[in-house]
Structures are given as structure tokens and as C-alpha cells.
Wavefront OBJ file of the C-alpha trace (Angstrom):
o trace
v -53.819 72.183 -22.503
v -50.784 71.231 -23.964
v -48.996 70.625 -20.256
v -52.168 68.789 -19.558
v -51.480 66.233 -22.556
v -47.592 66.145 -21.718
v -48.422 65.020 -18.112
v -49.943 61.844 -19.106
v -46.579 60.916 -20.214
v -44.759 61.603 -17.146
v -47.677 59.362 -15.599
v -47.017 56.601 -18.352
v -43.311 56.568 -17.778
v -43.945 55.482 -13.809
v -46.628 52.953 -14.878
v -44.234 51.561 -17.436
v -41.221 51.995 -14.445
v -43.180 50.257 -11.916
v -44.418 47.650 -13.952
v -41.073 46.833 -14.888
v -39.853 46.855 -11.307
v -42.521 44.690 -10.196
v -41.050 42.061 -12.771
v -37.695 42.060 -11.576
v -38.779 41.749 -8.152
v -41.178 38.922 -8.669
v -37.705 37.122 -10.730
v -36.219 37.392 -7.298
v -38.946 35.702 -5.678
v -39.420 32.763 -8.243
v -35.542 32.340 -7.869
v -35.060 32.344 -4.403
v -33.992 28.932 -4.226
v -32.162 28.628 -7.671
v -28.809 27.368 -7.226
v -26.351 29.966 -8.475
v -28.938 33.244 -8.838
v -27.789 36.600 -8.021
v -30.179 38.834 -6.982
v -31.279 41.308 -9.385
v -31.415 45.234 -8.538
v -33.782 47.965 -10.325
v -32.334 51.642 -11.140
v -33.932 54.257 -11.613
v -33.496 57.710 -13.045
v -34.966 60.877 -14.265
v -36.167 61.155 -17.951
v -34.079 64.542 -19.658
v -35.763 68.203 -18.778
v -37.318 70.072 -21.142
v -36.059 73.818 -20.584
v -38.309 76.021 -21.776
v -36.806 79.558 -20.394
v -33.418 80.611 -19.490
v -32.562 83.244 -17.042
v -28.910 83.880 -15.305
v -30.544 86.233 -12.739
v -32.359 83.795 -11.254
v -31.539 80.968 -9.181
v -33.385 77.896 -11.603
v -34.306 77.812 -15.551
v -38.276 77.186 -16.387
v -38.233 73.545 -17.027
v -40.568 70.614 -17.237
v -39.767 67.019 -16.135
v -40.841 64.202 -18.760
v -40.818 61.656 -15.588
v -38.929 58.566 -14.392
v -36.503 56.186 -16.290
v -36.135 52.742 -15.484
v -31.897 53.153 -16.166
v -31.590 49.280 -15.849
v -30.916 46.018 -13.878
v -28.085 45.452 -12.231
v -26.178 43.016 -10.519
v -24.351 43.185 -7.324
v -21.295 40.712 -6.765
v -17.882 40.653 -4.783
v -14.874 39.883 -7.062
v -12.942 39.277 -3.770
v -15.536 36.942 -1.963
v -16.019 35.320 -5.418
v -12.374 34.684 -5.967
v -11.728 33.406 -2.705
v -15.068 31.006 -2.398
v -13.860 29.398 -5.777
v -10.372 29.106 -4.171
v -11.132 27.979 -1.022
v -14.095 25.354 -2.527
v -11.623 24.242 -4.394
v -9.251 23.650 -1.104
v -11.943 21.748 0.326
v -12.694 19.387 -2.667
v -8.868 18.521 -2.844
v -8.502 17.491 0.950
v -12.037 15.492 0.554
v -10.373 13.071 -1.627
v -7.618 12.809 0.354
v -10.070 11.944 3.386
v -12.182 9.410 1.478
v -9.453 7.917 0.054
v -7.657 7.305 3.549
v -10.825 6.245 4.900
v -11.038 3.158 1.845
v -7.601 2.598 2.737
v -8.296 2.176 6.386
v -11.229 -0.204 5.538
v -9.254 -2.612 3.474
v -6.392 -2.636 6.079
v -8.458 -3.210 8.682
v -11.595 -5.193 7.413
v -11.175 -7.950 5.126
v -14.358 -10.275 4.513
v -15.281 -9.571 8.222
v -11.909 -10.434 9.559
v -9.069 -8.092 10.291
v -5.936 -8.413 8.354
v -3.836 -8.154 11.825
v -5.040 -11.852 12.569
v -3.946 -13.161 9.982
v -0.404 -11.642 11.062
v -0.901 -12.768 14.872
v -2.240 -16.229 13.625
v 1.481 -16.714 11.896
v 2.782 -15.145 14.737
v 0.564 -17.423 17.231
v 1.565 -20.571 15.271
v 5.664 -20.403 15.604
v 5.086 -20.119 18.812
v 3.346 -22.949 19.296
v 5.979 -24.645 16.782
v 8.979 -23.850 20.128
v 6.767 -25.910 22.126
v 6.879 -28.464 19.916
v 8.177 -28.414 16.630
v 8.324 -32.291 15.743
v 4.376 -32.388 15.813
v 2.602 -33.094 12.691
v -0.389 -30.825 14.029
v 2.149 -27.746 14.504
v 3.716 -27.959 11.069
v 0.906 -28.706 9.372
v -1.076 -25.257 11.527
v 1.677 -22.989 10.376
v 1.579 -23.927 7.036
v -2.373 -23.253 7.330
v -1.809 -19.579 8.981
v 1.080 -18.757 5.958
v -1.343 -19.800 3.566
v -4.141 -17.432 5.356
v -1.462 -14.968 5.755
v -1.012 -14.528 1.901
v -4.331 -14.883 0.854
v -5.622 -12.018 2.810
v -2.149 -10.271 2.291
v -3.240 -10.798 -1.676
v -6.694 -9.618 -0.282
v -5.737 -6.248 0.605
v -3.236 -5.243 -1.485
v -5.636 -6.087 -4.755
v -8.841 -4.021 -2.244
v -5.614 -0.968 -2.771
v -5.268 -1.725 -6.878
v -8.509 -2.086 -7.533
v -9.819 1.461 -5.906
v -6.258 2.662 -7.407
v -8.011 1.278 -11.050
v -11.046 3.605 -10.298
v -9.853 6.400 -8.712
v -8.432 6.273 -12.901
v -11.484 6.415 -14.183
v -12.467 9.023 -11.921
v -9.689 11.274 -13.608
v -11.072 10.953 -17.300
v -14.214 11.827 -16.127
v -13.102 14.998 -14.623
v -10.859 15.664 -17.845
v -14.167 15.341 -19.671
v -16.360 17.865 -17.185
v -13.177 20.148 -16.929
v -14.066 20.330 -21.012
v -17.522 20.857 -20.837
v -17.321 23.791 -18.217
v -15.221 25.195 -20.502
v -17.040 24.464 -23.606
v -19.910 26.426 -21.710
v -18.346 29.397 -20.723
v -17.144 29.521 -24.302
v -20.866 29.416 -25.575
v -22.204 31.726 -22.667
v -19.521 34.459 -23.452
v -20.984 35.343 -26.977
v -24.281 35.167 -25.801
v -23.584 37.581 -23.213
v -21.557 39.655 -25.755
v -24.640 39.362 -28.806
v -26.960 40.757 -25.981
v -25.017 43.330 -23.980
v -23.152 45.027 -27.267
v -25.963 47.415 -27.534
v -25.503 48.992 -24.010
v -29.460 48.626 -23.509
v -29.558 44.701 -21.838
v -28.107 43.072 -19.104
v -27.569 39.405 -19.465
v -28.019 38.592 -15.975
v -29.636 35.144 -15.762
v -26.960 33.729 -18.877
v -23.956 35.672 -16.444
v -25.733 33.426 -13.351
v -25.110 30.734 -15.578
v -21.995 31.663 -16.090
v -20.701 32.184 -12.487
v -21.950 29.257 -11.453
v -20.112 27.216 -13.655
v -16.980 29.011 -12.632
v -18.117 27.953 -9.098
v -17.851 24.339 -10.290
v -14.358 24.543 -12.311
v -12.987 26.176 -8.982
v -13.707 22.858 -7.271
v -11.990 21.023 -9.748
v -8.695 22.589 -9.813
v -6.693 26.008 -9.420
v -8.075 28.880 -11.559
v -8.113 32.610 -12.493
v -9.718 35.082 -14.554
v -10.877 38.087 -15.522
v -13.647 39.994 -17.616
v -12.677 41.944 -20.715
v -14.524 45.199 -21.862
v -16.383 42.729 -24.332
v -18.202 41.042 -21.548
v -15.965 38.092 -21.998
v -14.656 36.049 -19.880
v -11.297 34.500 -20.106
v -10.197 31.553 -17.455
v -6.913 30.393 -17.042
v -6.544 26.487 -15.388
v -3.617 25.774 -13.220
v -1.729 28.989 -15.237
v -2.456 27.535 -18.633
v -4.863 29.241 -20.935
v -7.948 27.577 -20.495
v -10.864 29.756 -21.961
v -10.055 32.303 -24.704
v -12.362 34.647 -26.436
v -12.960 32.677 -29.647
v -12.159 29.024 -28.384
v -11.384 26.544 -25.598
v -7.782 24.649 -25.013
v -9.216 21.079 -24.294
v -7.541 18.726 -22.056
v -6.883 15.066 -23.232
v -5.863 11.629 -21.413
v -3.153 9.488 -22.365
v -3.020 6.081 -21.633
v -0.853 4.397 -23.998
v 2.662 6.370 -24.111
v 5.587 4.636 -22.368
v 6.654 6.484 -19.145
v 9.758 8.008 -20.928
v 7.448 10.142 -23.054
v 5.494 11.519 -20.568
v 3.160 8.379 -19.752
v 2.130 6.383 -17.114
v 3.871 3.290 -16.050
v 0.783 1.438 -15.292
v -1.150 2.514 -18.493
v -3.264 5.101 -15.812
v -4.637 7.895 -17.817
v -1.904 11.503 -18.002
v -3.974 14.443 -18.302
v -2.366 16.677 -21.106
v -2.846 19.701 -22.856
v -4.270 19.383 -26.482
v -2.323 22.179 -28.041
v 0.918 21.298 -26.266
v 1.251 17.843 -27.038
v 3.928 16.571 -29.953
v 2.146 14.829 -32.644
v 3.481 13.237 -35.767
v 1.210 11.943 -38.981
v 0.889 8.382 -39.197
v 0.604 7.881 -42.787
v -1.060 4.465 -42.395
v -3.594 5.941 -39.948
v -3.889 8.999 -42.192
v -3.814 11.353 -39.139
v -1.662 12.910 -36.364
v -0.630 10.880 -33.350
v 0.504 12.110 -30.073
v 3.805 11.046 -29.224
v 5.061 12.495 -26.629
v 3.312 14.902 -23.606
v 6.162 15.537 -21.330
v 5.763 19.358 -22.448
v 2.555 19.119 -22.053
v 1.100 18.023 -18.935
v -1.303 19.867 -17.162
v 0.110 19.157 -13.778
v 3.648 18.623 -12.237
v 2.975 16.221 -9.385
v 6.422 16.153 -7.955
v 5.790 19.609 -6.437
v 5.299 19.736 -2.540
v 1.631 19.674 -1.665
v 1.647 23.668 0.204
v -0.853 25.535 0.857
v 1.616 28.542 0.356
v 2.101 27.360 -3.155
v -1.448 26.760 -4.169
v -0.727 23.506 -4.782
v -3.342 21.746 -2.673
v -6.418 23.496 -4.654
v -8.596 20.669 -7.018
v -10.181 17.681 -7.057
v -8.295 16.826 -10.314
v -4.823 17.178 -8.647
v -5.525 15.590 -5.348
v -7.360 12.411 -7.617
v -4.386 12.185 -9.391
v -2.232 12.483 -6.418
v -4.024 9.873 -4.301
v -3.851 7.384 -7.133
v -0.183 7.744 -8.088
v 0.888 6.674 -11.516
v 1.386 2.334 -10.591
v 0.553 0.013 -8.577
v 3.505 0.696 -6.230
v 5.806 -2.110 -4.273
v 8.582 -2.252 -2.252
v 10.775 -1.390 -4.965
v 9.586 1.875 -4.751
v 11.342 1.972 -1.325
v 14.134 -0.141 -1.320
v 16.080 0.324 -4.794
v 17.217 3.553 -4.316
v 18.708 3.962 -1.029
v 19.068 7.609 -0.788
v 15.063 7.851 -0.663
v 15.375 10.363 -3.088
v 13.002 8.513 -5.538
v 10.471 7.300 -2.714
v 10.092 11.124 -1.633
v 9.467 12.423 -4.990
v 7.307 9.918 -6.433
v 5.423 7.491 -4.133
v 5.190 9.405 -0.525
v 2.951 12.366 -1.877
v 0.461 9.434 -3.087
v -1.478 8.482 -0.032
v -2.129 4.613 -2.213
v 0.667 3.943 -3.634
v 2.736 4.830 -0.298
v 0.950 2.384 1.707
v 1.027 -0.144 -1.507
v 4.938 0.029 -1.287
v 5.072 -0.501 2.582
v 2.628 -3.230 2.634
v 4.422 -4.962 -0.119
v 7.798 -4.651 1.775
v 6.683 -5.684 5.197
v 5.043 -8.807 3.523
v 8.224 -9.520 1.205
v 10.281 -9.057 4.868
v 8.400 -11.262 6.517
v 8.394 -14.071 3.795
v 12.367 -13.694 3.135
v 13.029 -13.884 6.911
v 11.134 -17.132 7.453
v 12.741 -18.420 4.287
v 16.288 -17.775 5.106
v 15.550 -19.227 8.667
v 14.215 -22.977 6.668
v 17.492 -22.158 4.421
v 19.730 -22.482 7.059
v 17.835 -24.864 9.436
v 20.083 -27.484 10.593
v 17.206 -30.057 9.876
v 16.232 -28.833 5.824
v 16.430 -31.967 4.195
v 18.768 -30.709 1.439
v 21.273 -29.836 3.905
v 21.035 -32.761 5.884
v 21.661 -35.024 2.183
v 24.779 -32.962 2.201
v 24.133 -31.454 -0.919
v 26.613 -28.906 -2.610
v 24.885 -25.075 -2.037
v 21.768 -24.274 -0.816
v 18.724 -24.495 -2.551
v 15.130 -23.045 -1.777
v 13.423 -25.965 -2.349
v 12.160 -26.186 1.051
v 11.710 -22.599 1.408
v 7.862 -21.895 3.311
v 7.244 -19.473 0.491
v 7.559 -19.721 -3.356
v 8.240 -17.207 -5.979
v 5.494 -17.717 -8.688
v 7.433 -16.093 -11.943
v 10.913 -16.281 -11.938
v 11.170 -13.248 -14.384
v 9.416 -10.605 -11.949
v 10.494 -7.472 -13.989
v 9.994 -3.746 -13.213
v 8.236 -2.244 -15.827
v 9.430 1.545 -14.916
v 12.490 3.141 -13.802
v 13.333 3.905 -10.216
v 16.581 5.579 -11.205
v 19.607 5.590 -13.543
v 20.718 2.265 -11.736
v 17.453 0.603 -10.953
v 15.641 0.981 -15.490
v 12.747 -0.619 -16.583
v 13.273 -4.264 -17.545
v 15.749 -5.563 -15.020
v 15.328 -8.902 -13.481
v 14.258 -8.240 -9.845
v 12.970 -11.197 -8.607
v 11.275 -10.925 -5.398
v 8.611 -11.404 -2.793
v 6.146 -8.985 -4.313
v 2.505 -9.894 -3.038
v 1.320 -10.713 -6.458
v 3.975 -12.737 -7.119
v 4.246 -15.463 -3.968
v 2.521 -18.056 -2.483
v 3.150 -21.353 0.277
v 5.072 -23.547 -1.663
v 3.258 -26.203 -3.157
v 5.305 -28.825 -1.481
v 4.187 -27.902 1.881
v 0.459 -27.822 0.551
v 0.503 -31.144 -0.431
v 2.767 -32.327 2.450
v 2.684 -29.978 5.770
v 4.960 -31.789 7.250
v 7.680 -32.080 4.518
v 9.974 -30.339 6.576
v 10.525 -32.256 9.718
v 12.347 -30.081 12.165
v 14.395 -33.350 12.998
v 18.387 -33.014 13.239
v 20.565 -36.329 11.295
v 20.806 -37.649 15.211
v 16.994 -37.924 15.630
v 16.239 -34.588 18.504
v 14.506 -31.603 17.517
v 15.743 -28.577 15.833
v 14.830 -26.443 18.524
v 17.375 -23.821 17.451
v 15.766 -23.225 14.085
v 12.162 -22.608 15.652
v 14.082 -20.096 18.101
v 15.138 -18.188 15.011
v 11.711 -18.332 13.779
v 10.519 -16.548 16.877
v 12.971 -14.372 16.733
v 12.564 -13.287 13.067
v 9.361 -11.907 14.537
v 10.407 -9.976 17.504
v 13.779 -8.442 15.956
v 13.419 -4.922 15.367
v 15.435 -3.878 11.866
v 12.838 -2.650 9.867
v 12.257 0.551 9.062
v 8.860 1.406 7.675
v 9.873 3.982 4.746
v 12.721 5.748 4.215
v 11.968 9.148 6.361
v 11.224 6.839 9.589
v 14.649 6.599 11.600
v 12.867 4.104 13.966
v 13.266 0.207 13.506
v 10.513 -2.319 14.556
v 9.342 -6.061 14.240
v 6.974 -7.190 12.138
v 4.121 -6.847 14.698
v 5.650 -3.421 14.932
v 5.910 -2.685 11.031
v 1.978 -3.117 10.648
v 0.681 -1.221 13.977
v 3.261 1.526 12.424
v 2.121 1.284 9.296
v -1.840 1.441 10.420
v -0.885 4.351 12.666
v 0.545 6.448 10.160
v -2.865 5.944 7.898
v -4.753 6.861 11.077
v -2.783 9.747 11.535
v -2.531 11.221 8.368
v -6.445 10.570 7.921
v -6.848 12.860 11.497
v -4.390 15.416 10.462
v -6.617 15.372 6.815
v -9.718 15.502 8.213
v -8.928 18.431 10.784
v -7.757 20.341 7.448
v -10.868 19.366 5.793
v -12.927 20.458 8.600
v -11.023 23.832 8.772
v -11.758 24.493 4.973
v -14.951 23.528 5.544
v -15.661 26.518 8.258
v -14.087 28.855 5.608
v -16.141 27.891 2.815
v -18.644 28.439 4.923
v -17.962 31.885 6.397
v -17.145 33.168 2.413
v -20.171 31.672 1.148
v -22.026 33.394 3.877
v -20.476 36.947 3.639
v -20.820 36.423 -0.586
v -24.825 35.371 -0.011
v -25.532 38.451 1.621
v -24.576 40.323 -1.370
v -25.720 38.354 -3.739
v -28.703 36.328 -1.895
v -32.211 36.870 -2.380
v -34.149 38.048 0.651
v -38.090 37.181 0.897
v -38.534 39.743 3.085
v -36.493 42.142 1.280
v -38.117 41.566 -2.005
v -41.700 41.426 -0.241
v -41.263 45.524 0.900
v -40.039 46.179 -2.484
v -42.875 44.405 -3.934
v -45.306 46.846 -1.717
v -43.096 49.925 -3.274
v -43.158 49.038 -6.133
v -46.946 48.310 -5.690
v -47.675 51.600 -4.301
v -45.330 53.590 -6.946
v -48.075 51.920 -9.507
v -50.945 52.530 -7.942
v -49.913 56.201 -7.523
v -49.233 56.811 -11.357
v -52.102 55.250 -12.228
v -54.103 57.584 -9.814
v -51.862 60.702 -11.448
v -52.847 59.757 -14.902
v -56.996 59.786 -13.913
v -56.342 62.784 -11.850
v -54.841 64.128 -15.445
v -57.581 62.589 -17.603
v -60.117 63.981 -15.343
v -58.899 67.980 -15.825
v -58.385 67.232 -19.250
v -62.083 65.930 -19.427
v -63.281 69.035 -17.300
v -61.259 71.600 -19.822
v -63.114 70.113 -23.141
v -66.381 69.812 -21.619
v -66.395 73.757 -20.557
v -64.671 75.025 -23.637
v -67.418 73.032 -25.732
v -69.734 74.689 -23.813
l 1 2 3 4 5 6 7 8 9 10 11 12 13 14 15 16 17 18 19 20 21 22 23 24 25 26 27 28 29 30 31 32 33 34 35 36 37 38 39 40 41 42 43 44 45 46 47 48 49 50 51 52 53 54 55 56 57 58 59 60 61 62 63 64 65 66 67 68 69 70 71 72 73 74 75 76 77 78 79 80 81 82 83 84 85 86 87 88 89 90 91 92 93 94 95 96 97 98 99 100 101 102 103 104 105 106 107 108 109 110 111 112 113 114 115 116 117 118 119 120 121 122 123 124 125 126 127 128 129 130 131 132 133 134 135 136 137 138 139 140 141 142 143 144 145 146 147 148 149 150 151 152 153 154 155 156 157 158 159 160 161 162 163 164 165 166 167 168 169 170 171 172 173 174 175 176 177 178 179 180 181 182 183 184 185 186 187 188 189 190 191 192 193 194 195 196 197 198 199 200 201 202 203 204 205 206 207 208 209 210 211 212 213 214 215 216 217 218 219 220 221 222 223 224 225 226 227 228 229 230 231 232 233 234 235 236 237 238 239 240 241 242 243 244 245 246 247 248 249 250 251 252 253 254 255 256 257 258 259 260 261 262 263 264 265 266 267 268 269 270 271 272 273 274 275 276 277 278 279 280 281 282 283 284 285 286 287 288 289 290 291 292 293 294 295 296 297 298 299 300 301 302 303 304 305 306 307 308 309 310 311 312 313 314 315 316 317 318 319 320 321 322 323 324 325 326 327 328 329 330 331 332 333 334 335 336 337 338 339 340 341 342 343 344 345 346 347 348 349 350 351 352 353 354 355 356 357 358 359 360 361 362 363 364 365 366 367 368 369 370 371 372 373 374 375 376 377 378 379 380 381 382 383 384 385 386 387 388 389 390 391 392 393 394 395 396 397 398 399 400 401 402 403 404 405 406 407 408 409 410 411 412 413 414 415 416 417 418 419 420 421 422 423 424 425 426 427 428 429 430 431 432 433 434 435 436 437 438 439 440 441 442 443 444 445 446 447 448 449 450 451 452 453 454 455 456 457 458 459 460 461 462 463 464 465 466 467 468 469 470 471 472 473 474 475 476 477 478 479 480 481 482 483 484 485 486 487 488 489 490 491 492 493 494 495 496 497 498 499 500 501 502 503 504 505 506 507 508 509 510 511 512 513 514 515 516 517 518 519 520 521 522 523 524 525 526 527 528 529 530 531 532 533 534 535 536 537 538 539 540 541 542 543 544 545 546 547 548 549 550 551 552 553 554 555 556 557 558 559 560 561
């Protein structure tokens, strides 16, 4: 009787198994299709044996089985496939900005208000020409004073199209900071909820460690990480080697946008991610608070370091955002003021924007010098022909608009912040005003009446000589036609040789996510056959117990009678 009554637990405990099995299974099913969900697997386990009789001399002891245990539910995961998914992802992300951002670049070079910005450059070209057939007639001078207008407008044109994405791709950075700091924040808040629930050794938080995965996922797109899970359940994430993610609190990241460039800042007032705790602050008594003053120390990236795959330095959206943009709007200063290229290769080459910022700006300040010093020296410039002492730029076809064009950041010990460096910077020149008003103020007529056909030949060949070099690695020289076909090839090329990388990572990701879904991934059909276990495991407890019920029932009824 008693074994009877003792067998309606072991019956119980595979009702109360199944059931519980069913659940997880039909979790798999609702989730199939949530974004992040590891597949949840049930283990089971035999309830203790009650031995009732000992004996050596025989092979087994007398004892009874109290049923099945449902031990609990696990997950399965890959720490290998997950680490290199999150690195790889995070691969991908950081050559995606380098392809969109080639692609904009591309767009403004090449499209401009539906024209291309290479007409403009073969209308100049187009109208000295027609100046050597020509060059006393008033409908010749006053054309290529028309094209060198349309030449620096759209010049102006595309070089503010390159500032202006430059000015967002900014704000793109301190909204990353800001996600970077929520991701953390969350981990932070999922770790001791994971920790309050699992410290018993009875749950498994396996939806909040979904959560939690995922978001790791996400941070792995956004820069270079690592990790690992202490015996607590916690887990602590390190971001681009700095201590990201502790147990009891999160390093937040900040961005500057006010500190001069000598303590750590950006030239152009762009915003410097930093690390909180690193920064130097002093207290501002009239604020009543401390101030951060200086972030050299405390930068979360060093951008100066060759983009290598070897290194791990191509891995993040954040880095290759903050590499694309550069730290100013760039010129041909950046190229031309230290001569060794030493600066140029350090600072400005690694940023796909600022690099062709600096070589735009120095084929158009090229181009307007050259013509200049041609109307300089013409034989038929009115101030030369009045015989007056030293040459002036009165005449000049172009016009510097401030005088005091200053750097406002240091190329090198010789070239510091401040110094006068007047120039043909885009911003900073237009057709002089003198030939707007009067096209045909310079009359390409010599004191004894003929034309000054040897000044239009220099103009044409101010064009076609080839002494430019592009940027400071390119050994080649070329014309100005030249200069811009180079300088659109090299964008074109570096956007192909981007885009094949891209397309690469893109195949890996692919092939890791694949191999870590069909660990993690939730089957249909998979879950369906469980299911019908499951189902069937149920159904035969529940048959056990009535089978049990029904002897039990049989054994009253004849000892009552």
C-alpha cells in the first residue's frame, strides 16, 4: 500500500517535468524570430534513490526511484564564434563608413547642382584657349572672367558639400559617445539582475543574459572590445583596452569641444572623445565645480596609429567616424608647410575628408597663383606698362578676401598656430572685383598697340605644365587637368579597394553568424518533435498516475470488503 501511495509521486514528478518542458519549448517557439534569443535547452535528471536494503553479495542494493528531476535550463553558446562575430561586425561597421563616406565624397566631386565640377575646370581651360586666338576681344576677356568666376563658385561649392558632411559626421560622434554610454549603463543594470537571480544556484537568467549578449553584439559594432564573465555572473567589458564595465559601475565617455588643440582638443572645435575618469580637472571657484582642462591623457583613441588589420586598429564605427572626419577642415597647408610630409602622413592622409579637403584646396590655390603670376608679369598689365616702381596685384584675376588668413593649429614647430599665411585658400578668394565690374580691365595690349600674345601663351601653358604633385607620397607630377583626374582617381580607387574589404567582411560576418546560429538558433522543426516528446512524456505520466489510482482504488474496495 505504501509503494502504491509513493508511486503517485514518481508519476507527479514527470507531470510536473513535462509540463515544465513543454514551457520552455513553447518559449522557443514564441521567440523564434526575436532578435538576439538563444535557444533554451531542458535537463533532466533522476530524483535521489531511496535504499531500502543493503547487501555486498549481491550485484544491486533494494532501492526505489522517487522519479525524474527537471535539473534546469540551459543555454548553449560559443565563446569563440561569439568573440569573433562581435570582432568581425565590428570590422565591417568600420569599413562601412569608410565606403559611405567615399561615396558622399565622390558625389560632391563629381555632381554639383546637376553639373560636374570638371566643367567648370575645362570651361577655364576652354576659355584661354580661345583668349590665344584672340586675346584683344572684349567677348574673350570678358568669357574668361565669366568661367573664373564659375570656377570658384563651384570650387566654393564643393569644398563647403566636404565641410558641411565633415560638420555632421561630428555630430554623428557624440551620438555614438552617448549609445557607447547607454550599452554600458545596461550591462551595468543587467549584471545585478542576473547576479540577484542566479545567487541561489536554482534560476537561470536566460532571457535578461539574451539581453545582455545582444547588447554586447551592438558595442562590438561600435568599437574594439573584450571581456569576460566572473564566477558572480558578471560581466566585465573592456573598450579599446580601457576599463569600460566594472562590477559596481561604468567608466563613461565624454566629448570635448572647447579645449585648445594643445590640451588635447580639436582645432576646429569637433567634439574629442575622452575618458571621464582620466581627464584633468581643476575647481572653478566662480563656477563652483570641477572643469576639465586638459584630456591629452585621456583620450579614448590614438588616431595617429596605422589603420592594420594586424593591429586591430580598423575594428568600430566610433574610430573609423572619427577617422573619416579628421579633426579640421583641412587645406593645403596641411600639405605644403612641412615639406618632409611627415605631418601630412600622420595627421591628414589617414582621414579620407580632410585628405581630399587639403588636395582640393591646393590644386585650386595652384591654379589661381599660376594665372596670377602670369597677369603679374604680363608685358601688357597696366601697372607695368605706367612704369610703376614693383609689382603690384592689383590686376591680379583672383583676389585674396582677408589679408590676415591665419592658421588656427600647428603644423609643426616651424609652421604654430597664429602665423600670417596668407593664401589662396578656397574660402578665402574670389575674381577680383575689378574685373567684375570691368571684364576687360586688362587689355592684353603691349605700349606699341599689338597683342600680348606671349602672355596668353603662358596662360596656356600654366595649364598644360606638369609640376604638381598631388600629395606628398605621389612622386608623379601633372597639370592641372591632370591634378583633378588624379585626384578623382585616387577617391575612386580607394572607394574600390574599400568596398572589396567591406564586401570581404561582409562574407565573414556572414559565415560566423551562420556557424554561431546553429548553436544558438531556434529550429521550428526541432522544437516541434520536442514539443511531441514532451507531449507524449505527459500523456504517459498522466496514464501512470490513473493506472496507480486505479490499484489503489481496487486494494480499498476489497479490503473494505
Amino acid at each position: 500500500m505504501a509503494s502504491l501511495m509513493g508511486s503517485l509521486y514518481i508519476g507527479a514528478s514527470g507531470l510536473q517535468t513535462s509540463s515544465n518542458a513543454l514551457n520552455t519549448t513553447a518559449h522557443n517557439m514564441s521567440n523564434i524570430d526575436t532578435e538576439g534569443y538563444t535557444r533554451q535547452q531542458v535537463s533532466q535528471g533522476t530524483r535521489p534513490y531511496i535504499t531500502t536494503e543493503k547487501d555486498f553479495r549481491i550485484i544491486s542494493w533494494k532501492q526505489t526511484g522517487l522519479g525524474v528531476v527537471y535539473n534546469n535550463c540551459k543555454q548553449v553558446r560559443s565563446l569563440f564564434l561569439d568573440q569573433s562575430y562581435r570582432q568581425e561586425s565590428g570590422r565591417q561597421a568600420f569599413y562601412d563608413v569608410s565606403v559611405t563616406t567615399l561615396e558622399e565624397i565622390e558625389d560632391q566631386l563629381q555632381e554639383m547642382n546637376g553639373n560636374e565640377f570638371a566643367d567648370s575646370l575645362s570651361n577655364l581651360w576652354v576659355a584661354v584657349q580661345e583668349m590665344s586666338k584672340n586675346p584683344t576681344s572684349a567677348v574673350n576677356q570678358s568669357t574668361l572672367v565669366t568661367r573664373a568666376n564659375e570656377f570658384i563658385t563651384r570650387a566654393n561649392s564643393v569644398y563647403e558639400g566636404l565641410t558641411n558632411y565633415q560638420d555632421n559626421m561630428d555630430l554623428k560622434v557624440a551620438d555614438l559617445v552617448e549609445q557607447i554610454n547607454k550599452i554600458g549603463d545596461r550591462i551595468k543594470e543587467l549584471n545585478l539582475q542576473i547576479v540577484e537571480i542566479e545567487s541561489g544556484n536554482q534560476e537561470h537568467a536566460n532571457d535578461l543574459r539574451d539581453e545582455r549578449n545582444l547588447l554586447l553584439d551592438q558595442l562590438g559594432e561600435l568599437g574594439r572590445i573584450s571581456y569576460y564573465e566572473d564566477i558572480f555572473g558578471n560581466v566585465l567589458v573592456q573598450f579599446e583596452g580601457t576599463q569600460f564595465v566594472t562590477t559596481d559601475h561604468v567608466n563613461h565617455m565624454a566629448c570635448d569641444n572647447t579645449l585648445p588643440a594643445d590640451k588635447g582638443g580639436s582645432p576646429s572645435g569637433y567634439n574629442t572623445p575622452y575618458w571621464e575618469f582620466a581627464a584633468k580637472k581643476e575647481y572653478d571657484p566662480i563656477q563652483e565645480e570641477w572643469v576639465v582642462t586638459d584630456i591629452r591623457g585621456a583620450k579614448v583613441f590614438d588616431l595617429t596609429q596605422t589603420v592594420s588589420t594586424a593591429m586591430n586598429t580598423d575594428i568600430g564605427k566610433l574610430r573609423s567616424t572619427l577617422l573619416a572626419r579628421g579633426d579640421h577642415h583641412a587645406n593645403y597647408h596641411d600639405i605644403t608647410d612641412d615639406p618632409t610630409g611627415a605631418y601630412y602622413n600622420t595627421n591628414i592622409a589617414q582621414s579620407v575628408i580632410m585628405n581630399v579637403e587639403a588636395e582640393f584646396d591646393q590644386m585650386i590655390k595652384n591654379i589661381c597663383t599660376a594665372i596670377n603670376q602670369v597677369y603679374e608679369d604680363a608685358g601688357s598689365n597696366p601697372v607695368t606698362l605706367g612704369e610703376v616702381e614693383g609689382r603690384t596685384s592689383d590686376y591680379d584675376l583672383f583676389k585674396v578676401l582677408n589679408e590676415e588668413d591665419c592658421l588656427n593649429y600647428d603644423i609643426d614647430e616651424n609652421h604654430k598656430a597664429g602665423e600670417n599665411k596668407k593664401g589662396y585658400i578656397i574660402t578665402n578668394i574670389a575674381v577680383n572685383p575689378l574685373y567684375m565690374a570691368e571684364p576687360t580691365a586688362m587689355k592684353f595690349l603691349l605700349a606699341d598697340g599689338s597683342e600680348d600674345n606671349d602672355t596668353v601663351e603662358k596662360l596656356k601653358g600654366a595649364f598644360t605644365t606638369a609640376k604638381y604633385l598631388i600629395n606628398p607620397n605621389v612622386a608623379t607630377k601633372t597639370d592641372f587637368v591632370g591634378y583633378y583626374n588624379m585626384l578623382v582617381s585616387q577617391v575612386a580607387n580607394s572607394g574600390d579597394v574599400y568596398k572589396g574589404i567591406k564586401s570581404n567582411q561582409e562574407l565573414t560576418v556572414s559565415a560566423v553568424s551562420n556557424a554561431r546560429e546553429q548553436i544558438v538558433g531556434v529550429s521550428s522543426d526541432e522544437e516541434l518533435e520536442f514539443m511531441i516528446k514532451f507531449q507524449n512524456a505527459f500523456n504517459a505520466s498522466s496514464r501512470y498516475i490513473n493506472v496507480v489510482s486505479e490499484m489503489l482504488e481496487h486494494v480499498v474496495t476489497a479490503l473494505g470488503s
